[in-house]
C-alpha positions as CSV (number, residue, x, y, z in Angstrom):
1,X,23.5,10.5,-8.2
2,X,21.8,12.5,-11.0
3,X,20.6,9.7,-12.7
4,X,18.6,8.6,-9.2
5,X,15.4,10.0,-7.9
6,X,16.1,8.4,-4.8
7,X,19.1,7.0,-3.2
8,X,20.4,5.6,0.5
9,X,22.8,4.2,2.2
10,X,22.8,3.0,5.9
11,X,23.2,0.3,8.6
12,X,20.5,-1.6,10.1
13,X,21.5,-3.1,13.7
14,X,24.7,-4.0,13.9
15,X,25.0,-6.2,11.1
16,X,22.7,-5.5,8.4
17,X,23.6,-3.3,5.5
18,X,21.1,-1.2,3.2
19,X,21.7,0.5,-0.2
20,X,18.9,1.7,-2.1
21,X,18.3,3.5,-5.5
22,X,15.4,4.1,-7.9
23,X,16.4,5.4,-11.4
24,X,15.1,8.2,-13.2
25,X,12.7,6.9,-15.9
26,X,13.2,7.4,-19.5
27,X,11.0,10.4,-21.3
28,X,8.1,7.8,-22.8
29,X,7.7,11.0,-25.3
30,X,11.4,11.4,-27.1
31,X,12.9,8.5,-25.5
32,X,16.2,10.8,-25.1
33,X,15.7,12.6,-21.9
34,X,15.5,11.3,-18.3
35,X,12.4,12.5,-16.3
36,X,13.3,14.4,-13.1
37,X,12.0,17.0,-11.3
38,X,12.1,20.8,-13.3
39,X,14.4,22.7,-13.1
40,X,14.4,26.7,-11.7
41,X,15.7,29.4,-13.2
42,X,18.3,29.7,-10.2
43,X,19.6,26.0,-11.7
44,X,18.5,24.1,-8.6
45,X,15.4,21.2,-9.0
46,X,11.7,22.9,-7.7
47,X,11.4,20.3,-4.7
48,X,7.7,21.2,-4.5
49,X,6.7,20.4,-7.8
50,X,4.2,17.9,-8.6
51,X,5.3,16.8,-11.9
52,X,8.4,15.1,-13.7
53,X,9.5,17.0,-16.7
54,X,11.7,16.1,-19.5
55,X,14.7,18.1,-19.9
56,X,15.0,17.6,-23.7
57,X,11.3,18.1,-24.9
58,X,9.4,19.4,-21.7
59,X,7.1,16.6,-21.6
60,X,5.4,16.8,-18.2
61,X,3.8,13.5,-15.9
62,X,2.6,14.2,-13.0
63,X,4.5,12.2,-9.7
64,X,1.9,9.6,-9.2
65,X,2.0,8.5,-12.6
66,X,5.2,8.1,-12.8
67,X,5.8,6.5,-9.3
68,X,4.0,3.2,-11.0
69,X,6.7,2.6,-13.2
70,X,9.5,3.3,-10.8
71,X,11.3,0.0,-9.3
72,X,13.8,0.6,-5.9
73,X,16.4,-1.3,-6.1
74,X,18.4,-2.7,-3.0
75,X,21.7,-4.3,-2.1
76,X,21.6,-5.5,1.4
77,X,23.1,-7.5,3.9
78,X,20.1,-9.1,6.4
79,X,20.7,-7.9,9.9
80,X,18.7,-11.3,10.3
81,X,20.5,-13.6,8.9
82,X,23.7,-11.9,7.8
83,X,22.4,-12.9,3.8
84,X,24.3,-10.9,1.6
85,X,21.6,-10.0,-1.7
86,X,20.0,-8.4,-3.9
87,X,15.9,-7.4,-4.2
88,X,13.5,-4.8,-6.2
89,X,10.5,-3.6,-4.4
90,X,7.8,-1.0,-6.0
91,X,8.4,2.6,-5.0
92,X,5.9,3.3,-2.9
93,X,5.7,3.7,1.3
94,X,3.5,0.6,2.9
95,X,3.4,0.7,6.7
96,X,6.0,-1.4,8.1
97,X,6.2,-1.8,12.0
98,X,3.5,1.1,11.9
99,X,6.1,3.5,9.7
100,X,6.2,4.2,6.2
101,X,8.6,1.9,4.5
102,X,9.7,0.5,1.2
103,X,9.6,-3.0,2.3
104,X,11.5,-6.2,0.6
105,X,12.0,-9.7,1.6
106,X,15.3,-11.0,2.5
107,X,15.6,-14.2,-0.5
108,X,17.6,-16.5,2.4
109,X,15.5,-16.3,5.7
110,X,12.2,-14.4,4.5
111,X,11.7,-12.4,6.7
112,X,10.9,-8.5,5.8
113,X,13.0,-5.3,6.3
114,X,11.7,-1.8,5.9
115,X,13.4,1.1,4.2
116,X,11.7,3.7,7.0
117,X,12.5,7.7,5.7
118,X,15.3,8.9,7.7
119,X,14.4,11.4,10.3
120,X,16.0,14.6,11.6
121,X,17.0,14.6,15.3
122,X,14.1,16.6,17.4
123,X,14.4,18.8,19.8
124,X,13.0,16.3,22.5
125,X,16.4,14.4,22.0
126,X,18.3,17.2,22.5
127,X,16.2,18.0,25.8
128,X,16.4,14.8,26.7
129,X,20.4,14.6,27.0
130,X,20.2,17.5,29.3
């Protein structure tokens, strides 16, 4: 997990399977170092941050820059089709069913499935089962 910027793992339906990961680029400065977010002096990563830094040399690049050269890559089982496969899709969001979504092409049917951000359960749920 600490060699991932980003990484999932969940069902789609009731037969489709997703697990997703994008790797931590190598420092294009040293070429020793993995570029992550930096790191706080209480040890923990500063989420807000809008740069990767290098944990060897302190090169920084800021997120955007970086996010070009990032691949995600997914193992999947189509809740289509039931294709068990492999795909790599560029990290970034394009609207999918009108949601944000890292969106890939399942290799036996075609069609598209969307990597949407998970959620947190709302209030209005919770109202709702009341």
């Amino acid at each position: 997990m600490d060699e991932c910027i980003y990484f999932t793992n969940r069902t789609l339906g009731e037969k489709g399977k997703i697990m997703a990961w994008v790797y931590r680029p190598l420092c294009p400065k040293c070429k020793k170092g993995k570029l992550g977010k930096p790191i706080k002096k209480n040890g923990k990563p500063d989420k807000k941050a809008e740069y990767y830094e290098c944990p060897e040399c302190k090169y920084q690049i800021p997120i955007g820059e970086a996010d070009k050269l990032l691949k995600v890559e997914v193992k999947y089982t189509c809740p289509y089709c039931g294709n068990v496969g492999e795909a790599t899709t560029e990290y970034q969001r394009k609207n999918f069913e009108g949601v944000p979504a890292y969106i890939f092409v399942c290799e036996k049917c075609g069609k598209k499935i969307g990597i949407t951000k998970k959620m947190k359960e709302g209030k209005k749920k919770e109202e709702d089962a009341e």
